[in-house]
FILO-485619 format. One record per residue (C-alpha): x negated, y, z; residue number from 1; residue in three letters. Coordinates in steps of 0.2 Angstrom, whole numbers. Layout:
% residues N
+-------+-------+-------+--------+--------+
!    px !    py !    pz ! kolkol ! marlum !
+-------+-------+-------+--------+--------+
!     X !     Y !     Z !    NUM !    ALA !
...
+-------+-------+-------+--------+--------+
% end
This chain:
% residues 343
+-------+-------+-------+--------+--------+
!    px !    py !    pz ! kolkol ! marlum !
+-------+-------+-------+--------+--------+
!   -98 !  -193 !  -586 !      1 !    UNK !
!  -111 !  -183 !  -593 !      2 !    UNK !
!  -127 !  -175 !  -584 !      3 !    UNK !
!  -121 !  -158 !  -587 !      4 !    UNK !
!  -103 !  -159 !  -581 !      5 !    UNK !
!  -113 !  -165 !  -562 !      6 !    UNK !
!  -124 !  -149 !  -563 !      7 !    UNK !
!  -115 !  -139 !  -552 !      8 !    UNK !
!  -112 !  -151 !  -539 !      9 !    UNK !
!  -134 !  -152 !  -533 !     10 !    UNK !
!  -134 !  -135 !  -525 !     11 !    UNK !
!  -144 !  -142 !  -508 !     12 !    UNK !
!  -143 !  -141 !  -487 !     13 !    UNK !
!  -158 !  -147 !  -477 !     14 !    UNK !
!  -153 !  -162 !  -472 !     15 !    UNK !
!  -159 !  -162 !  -453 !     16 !    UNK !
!  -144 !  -148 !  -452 !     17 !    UNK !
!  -131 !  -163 !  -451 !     18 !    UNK !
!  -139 !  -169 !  -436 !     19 !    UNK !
!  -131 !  -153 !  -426 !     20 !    UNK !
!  -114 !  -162 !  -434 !     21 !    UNK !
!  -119 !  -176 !  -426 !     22 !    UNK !
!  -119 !  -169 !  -409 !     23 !    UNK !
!  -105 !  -158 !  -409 !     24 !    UNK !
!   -96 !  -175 !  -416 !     25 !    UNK !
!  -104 !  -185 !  -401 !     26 !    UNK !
!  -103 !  -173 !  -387 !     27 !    UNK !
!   -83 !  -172 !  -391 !     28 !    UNK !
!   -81 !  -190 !  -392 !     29 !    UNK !
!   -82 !  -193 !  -409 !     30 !    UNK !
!   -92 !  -209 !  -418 !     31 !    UNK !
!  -103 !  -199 !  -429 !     32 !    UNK !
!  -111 !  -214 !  -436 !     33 !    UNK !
!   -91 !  -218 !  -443 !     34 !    UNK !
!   -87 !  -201 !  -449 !     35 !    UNK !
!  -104 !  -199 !  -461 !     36 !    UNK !
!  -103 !  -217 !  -468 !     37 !    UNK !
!   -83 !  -212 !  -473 !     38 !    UNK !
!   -89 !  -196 !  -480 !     39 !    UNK !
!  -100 !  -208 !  -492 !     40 !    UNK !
!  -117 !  -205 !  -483 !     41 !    UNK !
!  -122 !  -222 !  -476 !     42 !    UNK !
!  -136 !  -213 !  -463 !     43 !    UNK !
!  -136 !  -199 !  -452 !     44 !    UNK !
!  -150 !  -191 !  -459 !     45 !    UNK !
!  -168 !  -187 !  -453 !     46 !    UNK !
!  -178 !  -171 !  -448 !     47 !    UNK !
!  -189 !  -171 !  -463 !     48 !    UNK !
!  -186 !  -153 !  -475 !     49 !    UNK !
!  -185 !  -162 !  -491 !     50 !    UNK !
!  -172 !  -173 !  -487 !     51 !    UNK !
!  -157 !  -164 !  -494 !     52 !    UNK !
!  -139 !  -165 !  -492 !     53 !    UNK !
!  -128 !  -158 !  -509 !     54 !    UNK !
!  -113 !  -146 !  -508 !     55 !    UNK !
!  -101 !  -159 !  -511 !     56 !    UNK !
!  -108 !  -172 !  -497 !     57 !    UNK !
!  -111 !  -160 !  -484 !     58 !    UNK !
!   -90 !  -153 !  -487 !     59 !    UNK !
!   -86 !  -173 !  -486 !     60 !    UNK !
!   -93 !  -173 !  -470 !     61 !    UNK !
!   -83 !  -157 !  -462 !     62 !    UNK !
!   -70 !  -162 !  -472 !     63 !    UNK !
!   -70 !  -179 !  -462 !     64 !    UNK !
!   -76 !  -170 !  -447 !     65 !    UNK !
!   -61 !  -158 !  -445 !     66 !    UNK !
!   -50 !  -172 !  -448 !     67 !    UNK !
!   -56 !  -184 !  -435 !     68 !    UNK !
!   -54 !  -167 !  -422 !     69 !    UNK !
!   -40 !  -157 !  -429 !     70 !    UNK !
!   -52 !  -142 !  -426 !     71 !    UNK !
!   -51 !  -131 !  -441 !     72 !    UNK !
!   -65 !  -121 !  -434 !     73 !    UNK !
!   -79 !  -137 !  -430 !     74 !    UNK !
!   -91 !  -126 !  -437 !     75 !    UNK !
!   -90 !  -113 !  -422 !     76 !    UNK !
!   -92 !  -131 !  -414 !     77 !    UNK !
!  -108 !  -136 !  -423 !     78 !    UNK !
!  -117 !  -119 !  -422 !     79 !    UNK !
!  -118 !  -122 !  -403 !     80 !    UNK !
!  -129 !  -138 !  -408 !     81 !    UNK !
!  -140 !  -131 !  -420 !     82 !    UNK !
!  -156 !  -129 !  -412 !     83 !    UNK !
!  -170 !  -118 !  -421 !     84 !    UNK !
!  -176 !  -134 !  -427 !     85 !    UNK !
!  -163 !  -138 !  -437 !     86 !    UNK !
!  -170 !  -129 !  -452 !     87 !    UNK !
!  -187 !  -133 !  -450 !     88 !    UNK !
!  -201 !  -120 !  -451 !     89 !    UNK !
!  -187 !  -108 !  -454 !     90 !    UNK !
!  -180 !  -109 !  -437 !     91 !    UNK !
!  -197 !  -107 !  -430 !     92 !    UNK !
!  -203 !   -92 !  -440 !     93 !    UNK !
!  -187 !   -80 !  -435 !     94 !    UNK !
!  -192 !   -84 !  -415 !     95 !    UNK !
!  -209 !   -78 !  -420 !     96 !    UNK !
!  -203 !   -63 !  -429 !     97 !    UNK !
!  -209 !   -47 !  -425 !     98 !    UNK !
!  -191 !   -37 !  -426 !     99 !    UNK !
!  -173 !   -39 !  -432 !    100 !    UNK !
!  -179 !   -32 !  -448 !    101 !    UNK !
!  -191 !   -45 !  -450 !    102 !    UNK !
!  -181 !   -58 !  -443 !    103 !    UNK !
!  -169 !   -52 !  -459 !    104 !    UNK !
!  -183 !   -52 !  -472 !    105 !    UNK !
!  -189 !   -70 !  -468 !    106 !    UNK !
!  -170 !   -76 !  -471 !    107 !    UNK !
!  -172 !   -66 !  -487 !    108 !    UNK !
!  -186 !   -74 !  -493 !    109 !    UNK !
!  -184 !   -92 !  -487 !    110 !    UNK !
!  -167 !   -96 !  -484 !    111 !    UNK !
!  -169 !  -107 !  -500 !    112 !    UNK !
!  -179 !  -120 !  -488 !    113 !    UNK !
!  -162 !  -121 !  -475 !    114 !    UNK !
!  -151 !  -121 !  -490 !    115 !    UNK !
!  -145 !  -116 !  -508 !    116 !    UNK !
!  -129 !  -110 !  -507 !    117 !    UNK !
!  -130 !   -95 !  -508 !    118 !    UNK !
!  -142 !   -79 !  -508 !    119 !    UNK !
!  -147 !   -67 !  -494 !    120 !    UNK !
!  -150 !   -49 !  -497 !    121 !    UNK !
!  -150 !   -33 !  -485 !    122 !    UNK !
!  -141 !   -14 !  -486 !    123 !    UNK !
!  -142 !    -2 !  -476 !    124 !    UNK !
!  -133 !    14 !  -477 !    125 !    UNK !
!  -132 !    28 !  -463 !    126 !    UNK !
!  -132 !    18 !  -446 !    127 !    UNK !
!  -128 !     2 !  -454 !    128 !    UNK !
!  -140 !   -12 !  -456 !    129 !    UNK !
!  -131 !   -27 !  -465 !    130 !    UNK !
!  -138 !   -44 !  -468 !    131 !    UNK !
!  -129 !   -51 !  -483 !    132 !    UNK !
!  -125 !   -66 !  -488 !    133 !    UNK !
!  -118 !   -70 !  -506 !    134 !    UNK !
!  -112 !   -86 !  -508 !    135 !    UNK !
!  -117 !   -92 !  -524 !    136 !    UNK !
!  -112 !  -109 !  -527 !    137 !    UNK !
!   -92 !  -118 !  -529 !    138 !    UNK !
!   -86 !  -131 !  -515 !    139 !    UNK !
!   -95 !  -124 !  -499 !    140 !    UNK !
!   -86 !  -132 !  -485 !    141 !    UNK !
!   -77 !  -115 !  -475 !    142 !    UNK !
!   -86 !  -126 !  -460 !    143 !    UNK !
!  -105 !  -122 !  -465 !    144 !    UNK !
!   -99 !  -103 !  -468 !    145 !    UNK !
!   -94 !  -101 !  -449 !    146 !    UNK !
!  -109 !  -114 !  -443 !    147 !    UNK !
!  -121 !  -104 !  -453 !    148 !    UNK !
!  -117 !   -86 !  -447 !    149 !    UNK !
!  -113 !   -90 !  -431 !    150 !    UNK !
!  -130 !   -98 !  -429 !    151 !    UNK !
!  -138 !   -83 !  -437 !    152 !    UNK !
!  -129 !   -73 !  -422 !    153 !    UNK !
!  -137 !   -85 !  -410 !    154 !    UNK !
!  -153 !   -83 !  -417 !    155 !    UNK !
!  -154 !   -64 !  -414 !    156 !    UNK !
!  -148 !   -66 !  -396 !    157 !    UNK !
!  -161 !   -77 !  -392 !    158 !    UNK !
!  -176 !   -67 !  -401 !    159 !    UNK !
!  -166 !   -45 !  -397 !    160 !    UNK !
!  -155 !   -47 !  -383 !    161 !    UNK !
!  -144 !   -60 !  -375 !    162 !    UNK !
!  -129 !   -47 !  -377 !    163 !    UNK !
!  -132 !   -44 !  -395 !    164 !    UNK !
!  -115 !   -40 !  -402 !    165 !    UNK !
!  -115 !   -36 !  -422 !    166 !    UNK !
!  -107 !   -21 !  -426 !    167 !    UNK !
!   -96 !   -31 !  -439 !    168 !    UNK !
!   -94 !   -48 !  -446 !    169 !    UNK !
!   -87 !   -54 !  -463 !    170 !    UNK !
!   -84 !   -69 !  -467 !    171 !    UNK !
!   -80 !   -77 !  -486 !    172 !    UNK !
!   -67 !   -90 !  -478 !    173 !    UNK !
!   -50 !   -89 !  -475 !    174 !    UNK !
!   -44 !   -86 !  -457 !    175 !    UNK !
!   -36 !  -103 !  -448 !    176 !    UNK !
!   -20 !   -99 !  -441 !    177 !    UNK !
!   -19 !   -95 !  -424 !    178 !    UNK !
!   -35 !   -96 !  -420 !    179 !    UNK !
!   -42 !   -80 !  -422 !    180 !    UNK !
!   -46 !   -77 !  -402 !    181 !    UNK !
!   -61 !   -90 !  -407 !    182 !    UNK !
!   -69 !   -82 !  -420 !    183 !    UNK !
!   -68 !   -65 !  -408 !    184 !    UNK !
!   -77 !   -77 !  -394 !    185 !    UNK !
!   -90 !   -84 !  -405 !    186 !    UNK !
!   -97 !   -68 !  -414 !    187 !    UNK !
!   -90 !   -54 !  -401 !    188 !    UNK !
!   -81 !   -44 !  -412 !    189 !    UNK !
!   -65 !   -46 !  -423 !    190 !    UNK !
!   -69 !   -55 !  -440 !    191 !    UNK !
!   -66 !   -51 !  -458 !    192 !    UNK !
!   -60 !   -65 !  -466 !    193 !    UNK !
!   -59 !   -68 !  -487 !    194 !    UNK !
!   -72 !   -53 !  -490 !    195 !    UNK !
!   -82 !   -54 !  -505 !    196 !    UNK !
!   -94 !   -60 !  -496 !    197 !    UNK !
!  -105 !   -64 !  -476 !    198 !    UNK !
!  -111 !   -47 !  -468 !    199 !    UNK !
!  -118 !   -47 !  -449 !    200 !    UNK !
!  -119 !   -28 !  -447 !    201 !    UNK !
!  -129 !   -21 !  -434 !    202 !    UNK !
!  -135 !    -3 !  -427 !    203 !    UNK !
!  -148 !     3 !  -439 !    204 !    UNK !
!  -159 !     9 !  -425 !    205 !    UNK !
!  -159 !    -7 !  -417 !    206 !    UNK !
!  -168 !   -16 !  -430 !    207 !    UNK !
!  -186 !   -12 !  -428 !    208 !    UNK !
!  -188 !   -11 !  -410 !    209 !    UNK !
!  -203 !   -24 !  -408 !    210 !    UNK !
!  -196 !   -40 !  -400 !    211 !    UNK !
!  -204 !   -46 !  -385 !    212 !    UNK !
!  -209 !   -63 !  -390 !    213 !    UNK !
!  -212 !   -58 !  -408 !    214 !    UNK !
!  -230 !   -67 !  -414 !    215 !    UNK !
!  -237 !   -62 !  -431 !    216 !    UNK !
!  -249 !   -77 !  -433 !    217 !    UNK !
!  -237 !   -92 !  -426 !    218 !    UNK !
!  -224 !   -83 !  -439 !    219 !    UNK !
!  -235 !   -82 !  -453 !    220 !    UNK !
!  -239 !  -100 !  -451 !    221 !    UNK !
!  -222 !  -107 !  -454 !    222 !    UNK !
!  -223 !   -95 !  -467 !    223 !    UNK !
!  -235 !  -101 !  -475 !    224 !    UNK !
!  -227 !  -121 !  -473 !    225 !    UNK !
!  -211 !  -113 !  -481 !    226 !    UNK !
!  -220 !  -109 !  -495 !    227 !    UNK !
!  -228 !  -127 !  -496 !    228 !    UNK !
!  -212 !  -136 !  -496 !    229 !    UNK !
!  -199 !  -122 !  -508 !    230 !    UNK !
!  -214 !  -125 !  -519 !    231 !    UNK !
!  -210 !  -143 !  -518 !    232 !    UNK !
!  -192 !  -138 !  -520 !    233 !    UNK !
!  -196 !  -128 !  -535 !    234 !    UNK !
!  -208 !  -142 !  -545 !    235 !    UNK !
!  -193 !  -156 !  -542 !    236 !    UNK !
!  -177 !  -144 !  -545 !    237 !    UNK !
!  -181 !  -129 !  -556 !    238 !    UNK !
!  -176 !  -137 !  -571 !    239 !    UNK !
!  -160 !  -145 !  -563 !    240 !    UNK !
!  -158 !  -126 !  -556 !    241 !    UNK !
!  -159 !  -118 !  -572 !    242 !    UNK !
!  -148 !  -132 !  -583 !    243 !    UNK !
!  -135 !  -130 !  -567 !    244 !    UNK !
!  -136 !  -109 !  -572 !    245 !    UNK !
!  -134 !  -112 !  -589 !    246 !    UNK !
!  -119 !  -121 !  -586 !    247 !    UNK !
!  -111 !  -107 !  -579 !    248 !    UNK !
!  -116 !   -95 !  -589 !    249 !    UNK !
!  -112 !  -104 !  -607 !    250 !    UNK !
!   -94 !   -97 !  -608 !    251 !    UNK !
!   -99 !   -80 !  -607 !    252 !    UNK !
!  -107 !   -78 !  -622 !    253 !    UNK !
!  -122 !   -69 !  -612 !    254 !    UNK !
!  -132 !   -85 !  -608 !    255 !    UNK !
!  -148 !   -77 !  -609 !    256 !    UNK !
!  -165 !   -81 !  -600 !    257 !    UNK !
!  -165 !   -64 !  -592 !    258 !    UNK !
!  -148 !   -68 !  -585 !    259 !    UNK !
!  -153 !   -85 !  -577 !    260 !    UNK !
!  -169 !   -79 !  -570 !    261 !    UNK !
!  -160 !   -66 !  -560 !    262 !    UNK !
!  -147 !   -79 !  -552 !    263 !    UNK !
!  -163 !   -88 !  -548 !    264 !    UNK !
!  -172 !   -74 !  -541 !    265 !    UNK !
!  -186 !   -72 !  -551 !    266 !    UNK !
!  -191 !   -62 !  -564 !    267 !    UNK !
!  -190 !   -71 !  -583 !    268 !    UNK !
!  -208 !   -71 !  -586 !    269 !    UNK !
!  -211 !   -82 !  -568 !    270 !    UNK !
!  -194 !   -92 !  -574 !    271 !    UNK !
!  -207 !   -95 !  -591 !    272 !    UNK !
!  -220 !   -99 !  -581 !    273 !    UNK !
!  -213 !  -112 !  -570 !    274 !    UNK !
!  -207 !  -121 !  -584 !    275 !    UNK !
!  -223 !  -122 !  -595 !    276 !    UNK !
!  -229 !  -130 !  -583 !    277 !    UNK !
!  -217 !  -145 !  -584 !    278 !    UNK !
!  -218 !  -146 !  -604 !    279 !    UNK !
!  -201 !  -136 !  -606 !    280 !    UNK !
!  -194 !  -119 !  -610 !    281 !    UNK !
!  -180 !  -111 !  -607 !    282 !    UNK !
!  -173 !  -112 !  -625 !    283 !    UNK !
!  -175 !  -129 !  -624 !    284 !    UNK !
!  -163 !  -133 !  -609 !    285 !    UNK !
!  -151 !  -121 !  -617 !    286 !    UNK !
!  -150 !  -132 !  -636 !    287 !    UNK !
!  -150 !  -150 !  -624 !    288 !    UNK !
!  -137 !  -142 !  -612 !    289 !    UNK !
!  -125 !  -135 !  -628 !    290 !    UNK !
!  -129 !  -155 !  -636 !    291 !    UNK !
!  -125 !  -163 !  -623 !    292 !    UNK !
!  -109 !  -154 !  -619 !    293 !    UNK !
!  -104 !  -154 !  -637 !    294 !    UNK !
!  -107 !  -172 !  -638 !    295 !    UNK !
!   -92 !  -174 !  -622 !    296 !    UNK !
!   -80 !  -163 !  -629 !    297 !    UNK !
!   -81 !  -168 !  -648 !    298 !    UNK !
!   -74 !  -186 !  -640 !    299 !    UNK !
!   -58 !  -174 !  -632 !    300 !    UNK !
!   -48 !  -173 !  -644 !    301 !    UNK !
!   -39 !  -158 !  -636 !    302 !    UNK !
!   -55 !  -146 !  -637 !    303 !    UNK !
!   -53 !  -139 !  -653 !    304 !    UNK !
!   -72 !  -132 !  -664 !    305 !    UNK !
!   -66 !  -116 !  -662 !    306 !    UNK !
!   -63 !  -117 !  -641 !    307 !    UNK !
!   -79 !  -128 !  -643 !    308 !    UNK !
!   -90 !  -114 !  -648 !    309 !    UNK !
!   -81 !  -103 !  -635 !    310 !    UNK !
!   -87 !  -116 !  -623 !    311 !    UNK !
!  -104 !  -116 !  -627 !    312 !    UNK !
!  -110 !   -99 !  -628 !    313 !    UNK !
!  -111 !   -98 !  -647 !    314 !    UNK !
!  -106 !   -82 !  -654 !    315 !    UNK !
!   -95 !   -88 !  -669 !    316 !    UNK !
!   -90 !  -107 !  -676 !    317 !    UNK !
!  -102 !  -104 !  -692 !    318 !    UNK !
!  -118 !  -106 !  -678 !    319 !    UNK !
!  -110 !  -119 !  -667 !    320 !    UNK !
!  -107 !  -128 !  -684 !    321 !    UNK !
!  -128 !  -126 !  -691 !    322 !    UNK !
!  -132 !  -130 !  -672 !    323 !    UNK !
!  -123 !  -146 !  -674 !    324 !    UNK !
!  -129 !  -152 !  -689 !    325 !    UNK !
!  -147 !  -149 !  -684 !    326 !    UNK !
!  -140 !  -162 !  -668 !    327 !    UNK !
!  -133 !  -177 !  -678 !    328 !    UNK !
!  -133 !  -172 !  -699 !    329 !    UNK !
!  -115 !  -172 !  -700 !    330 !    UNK !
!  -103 !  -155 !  -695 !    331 !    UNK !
!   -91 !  -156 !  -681 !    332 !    UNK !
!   -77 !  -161 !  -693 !    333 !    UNK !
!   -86 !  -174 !  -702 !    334 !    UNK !
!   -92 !  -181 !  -685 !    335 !    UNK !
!   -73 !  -184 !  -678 !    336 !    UNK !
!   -65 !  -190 !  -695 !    337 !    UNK !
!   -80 !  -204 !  -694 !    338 !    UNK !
!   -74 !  -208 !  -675 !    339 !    UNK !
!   -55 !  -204 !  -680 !    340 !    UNK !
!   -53 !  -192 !  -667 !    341 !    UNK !
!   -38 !  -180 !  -669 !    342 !    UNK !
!   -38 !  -164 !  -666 !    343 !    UNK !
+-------+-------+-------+--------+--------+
% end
């Protein structure tokens, strides 16, 4: 299968995450070892930030994990097990933060380094403060939405108040039957489920009450490590990040750098930027992404030229066709007559 079609699939976790899996697994009886190597991970894996787990290997191993415990809310389990730790200089800065506000902002800012499913923001309107989170990518496993949020609720306990309780919750997946009582338990309020997106909404005069164990400098340190390793992030996936956009943007007929900057959160000038400095552009990921696809689907028969073009972003068959021939000298009609491919 082409590179292309595998795109959407290397949205990345932090990988020292799983190992809250594997102590929810173990402290309920479970061989945790067993379950990751028949989700197809061979290893439990290690603390270290760049070792990353993709969407579709951390879903195998909830997927494997509810299975083994019939318990479709194993996330609630695993937040209990997630230690600050498990995401790194994250986990450490929001105890150092100075407020809720702050505690909110760091997320904002760095939640790339815990993961890149999705994409926090923050609203607030009248009392409401809500921390936001939009899911951004296909295949995150329902158990990662209720570990993540509920952890997120445990954070702000630890760091505000021990009796925090959100105003609301939201969450993106569907409710499990009968176990609605769980999710009341876990987050101390009644729960939203199949909303557009996460919300933990708090009291908007809470937030910037100074926090007691709130430390400027310790939290600007793990800052500044964030900063260190996304940087590394960004050097060894921007360009996997952006094709990955492109993808998804190509049947719209509005796959345009402006458009993929903002779903990477950054303007397109810095988008530029970063990839001068890898000897590429953005125009040039855009003609190998289109020849690549075109390649796949001129081989399936079924795809007609004109659903081709559709497919990848071009505004009529006339440009699809010029495109082509700059690719391989022959038009799309001359290429499958040569290959006997019917339409």
């Amino acid at each position: 299968m082409n590179d292309a079609k595998n795109l959407a699939k290397t949205a990345t976790t932090i990988a020292s995450y799983s190992l809250a899996i594997q102590k929810a697994l173990e402290a309920n009886g479970y061989d945790a070892e067993d379950i990751f190597e028949a989700a197809g991970i061979g290893r439990v894996p290690g603390p270290d930030p760049m070792d990353r787990l993709t969407t579709a290997e951390l879903a195998a191993v909830y997927r494997e994990s509810v299975k083994r415990s019939g318990n479709p809310a194993f996330g609630l389990t695993v937040a209990r097990f997630m230690h600050p730790g498990a995401v790194h200089a994250l986990g450490y800065a929001l105890l150092a933060s100075s407020s809720l506000r702050d505690a909110c902002e760091r997320l904002v800012y760095y939640f790339r380094l815990a993961s890149e499913q999705g994409i926090y923001r923050i609203e607030e309107e009248g009392d409401r403060f809500c921390l936001i989170l939009d899911v951004t990518t296909e295949g995150v496993a329902y158990e990662t939405i209720d570990a993540w949020n509920a952890f997120v609720i445990r954070i702000f306990r630890m760091i505000y108040r021990p009796d925090f309780t959100p105003l609301s919750v939201s969450l993106t997946r569907p409710c499990p039957p009968g176990i609605e009582e769980q999710y009341k338990t876990s987050f101390h309020v009644p729960v939203t489920f199949d909303a557009p997106n996460c919300q933990i909404c708090m009291e908007r005069a809470i937030v910037d009450e100074p926090l007691s164990g709130g430390n400027r400098e310790i939290a600007s340190q793990h800052d500044q490590i964030m900063e260190g390793y996304i940087a590394a992030l960004d050097q060894d996936d921007i360009i996997t990040r952006v094709k990955r956009a492109i993808v998804q943007f190509l049947p719209s007929e509005n796959c345009t750098k402006q458009r993929v900057a903002s779903e990477l959160a950054m303007s397109p000038s810095a988008l530029q930027q970063k990839l001068a400095t890898l000897d590429t552009s953005f125009q040039d990921l855009l003609n190998q992404i289109r020849q690549s696809l075109a390649m796949d689907y001129m081989e399936q028969s079924r795809v007609s030229i004109t659903e081709m073009s559709f497919l990848l972003g071009f505004s009529d068959t006339s440009s699809f066709t010029r495109a082509f021939r700059r690719w391989t000298g022959k038009s799309p009609r001359d290429f499958r007559r040569e290959r006997s491919i019917e339409p």
